[in-house]
C-alpha positions as CSV (number, residue, x, y, z in Angstrom):
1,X,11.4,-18.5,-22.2
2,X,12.3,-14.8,-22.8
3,X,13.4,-13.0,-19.5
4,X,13.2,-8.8,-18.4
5,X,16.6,-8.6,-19.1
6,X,17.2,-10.5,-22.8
7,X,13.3,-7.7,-23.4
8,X,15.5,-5.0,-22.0
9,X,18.5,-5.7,-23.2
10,X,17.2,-5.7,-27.4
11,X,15.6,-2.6,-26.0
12,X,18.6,-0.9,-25.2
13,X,20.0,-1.8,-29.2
14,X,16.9,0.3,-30.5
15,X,17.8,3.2,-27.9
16,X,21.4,3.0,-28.9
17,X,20.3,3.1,-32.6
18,X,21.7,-0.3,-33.3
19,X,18.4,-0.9,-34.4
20,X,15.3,0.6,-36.0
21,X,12.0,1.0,-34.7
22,X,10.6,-1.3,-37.2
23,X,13.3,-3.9,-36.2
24,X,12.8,-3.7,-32.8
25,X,9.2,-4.4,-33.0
26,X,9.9,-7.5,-35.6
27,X,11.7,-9.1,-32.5
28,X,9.6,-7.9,-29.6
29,X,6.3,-9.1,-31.1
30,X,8.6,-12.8,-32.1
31,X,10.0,-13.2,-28.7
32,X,6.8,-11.5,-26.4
33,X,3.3,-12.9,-27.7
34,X,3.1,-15.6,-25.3
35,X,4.7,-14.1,-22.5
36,X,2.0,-14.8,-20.0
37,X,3.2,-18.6,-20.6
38,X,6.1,-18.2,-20.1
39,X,6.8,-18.0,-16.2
40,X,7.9,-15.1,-15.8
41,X,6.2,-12.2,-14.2
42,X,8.8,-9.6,-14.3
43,X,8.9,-10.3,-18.6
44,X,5.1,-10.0,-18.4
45,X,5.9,-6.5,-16.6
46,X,8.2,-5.2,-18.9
47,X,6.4,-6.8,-22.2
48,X,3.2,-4.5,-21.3
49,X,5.2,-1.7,-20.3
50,X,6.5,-1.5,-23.9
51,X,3.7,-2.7,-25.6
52,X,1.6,0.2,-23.8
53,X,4.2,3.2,-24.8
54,X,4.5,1.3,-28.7
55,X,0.6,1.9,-28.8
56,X,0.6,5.5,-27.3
57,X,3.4,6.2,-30.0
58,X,1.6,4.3,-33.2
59,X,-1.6,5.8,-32.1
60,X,-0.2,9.5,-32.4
61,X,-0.2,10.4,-28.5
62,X,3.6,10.6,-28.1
63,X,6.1,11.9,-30.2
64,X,9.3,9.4,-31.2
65,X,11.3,11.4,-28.8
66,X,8.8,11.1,-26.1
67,X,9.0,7.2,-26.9
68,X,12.6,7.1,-26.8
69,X,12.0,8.3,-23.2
70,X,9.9,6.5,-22.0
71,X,11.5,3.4,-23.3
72,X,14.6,4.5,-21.4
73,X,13.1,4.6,-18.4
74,X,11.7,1.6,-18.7
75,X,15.3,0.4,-19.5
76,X,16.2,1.8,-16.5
77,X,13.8,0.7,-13.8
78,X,14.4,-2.1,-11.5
79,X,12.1,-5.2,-12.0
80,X,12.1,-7.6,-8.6
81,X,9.7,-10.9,-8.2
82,X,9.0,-11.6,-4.9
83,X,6.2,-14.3,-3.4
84,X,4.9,-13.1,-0.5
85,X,2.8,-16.2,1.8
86,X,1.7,-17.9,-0.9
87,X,-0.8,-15.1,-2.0
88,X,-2.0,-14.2,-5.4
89,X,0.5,-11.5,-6.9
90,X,0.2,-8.2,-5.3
91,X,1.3,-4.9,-6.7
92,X,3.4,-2.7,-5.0
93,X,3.9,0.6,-6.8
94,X,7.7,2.0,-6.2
95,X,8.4,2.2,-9.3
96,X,6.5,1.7,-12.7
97,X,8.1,-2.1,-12.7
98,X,7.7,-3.7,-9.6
99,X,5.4,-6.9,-8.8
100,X,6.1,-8.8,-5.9
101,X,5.4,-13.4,-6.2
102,X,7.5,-15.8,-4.4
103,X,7.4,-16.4,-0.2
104,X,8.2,-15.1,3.1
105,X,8.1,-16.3,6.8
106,X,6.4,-14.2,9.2
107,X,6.0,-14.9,13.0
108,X,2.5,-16.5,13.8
109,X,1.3,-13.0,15.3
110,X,2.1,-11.0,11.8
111,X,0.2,-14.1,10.2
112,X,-2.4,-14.2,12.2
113,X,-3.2,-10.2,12.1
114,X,-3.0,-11.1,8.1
115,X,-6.0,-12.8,8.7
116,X,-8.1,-10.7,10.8
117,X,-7.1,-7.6,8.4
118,X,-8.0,-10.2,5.4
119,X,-11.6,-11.5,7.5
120,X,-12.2,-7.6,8.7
């Protein structure tokens, strides 16, 4: 199972100019095309992420320096997976990468507005 940080960190060899483009996307397309199996939603996050600025670029909308970019930043964002009360995933925009699965206790009262705001 391929993680955010094993995506980022072969990532960061391209930016560094350890590796080419081309080799880069040799290994991303290996290690990424059944990501959605995998388990992980924060390597779903970051697979997309990439695969959306590597289409942008191959398409001719970005320049290789703009791709460098916006790979960096990409590099550089924080990915977090919480589960919040056993809800489907819900996105929370802070930054480009964040999803929030996993679980949290709330008192009955913050649960139970949950629900009126949900039946509303």
């Amino acid at each position: 199972m391929i993680s955010a940080s094993q995506i980022k960190n072969e990532l960061a060899f391209y930016l560094a100019g350890v590796l080419s483009l081309d080799n880069f996307e040799d290994w991303f397309v290996l290690q990424t095309w059944n990501v959605s199996n995998a388990g992980s939603r924060a390597a779903e996050v970051v697979t997309f992420e990439i695969e959306e600025k590597l289409s942008e670029y191959s398409s001719g909308y970005i320049s290789e320096k703009r791709l460098r970019e916006e790979l960096s930043n990409i590099v550089q964002a924080e990915t977090k997976s919480v589960k919040i009360l056993n809800l489907p995933p819900v996105v929370l925009p802070r930054h480009s990468i964040m999803y929030f699965t996993g679980s949290a206790e709330l008192p009955v009262s913050a649960v139970q507005a949950r629900r009126q705001a949900v039946c509303a």
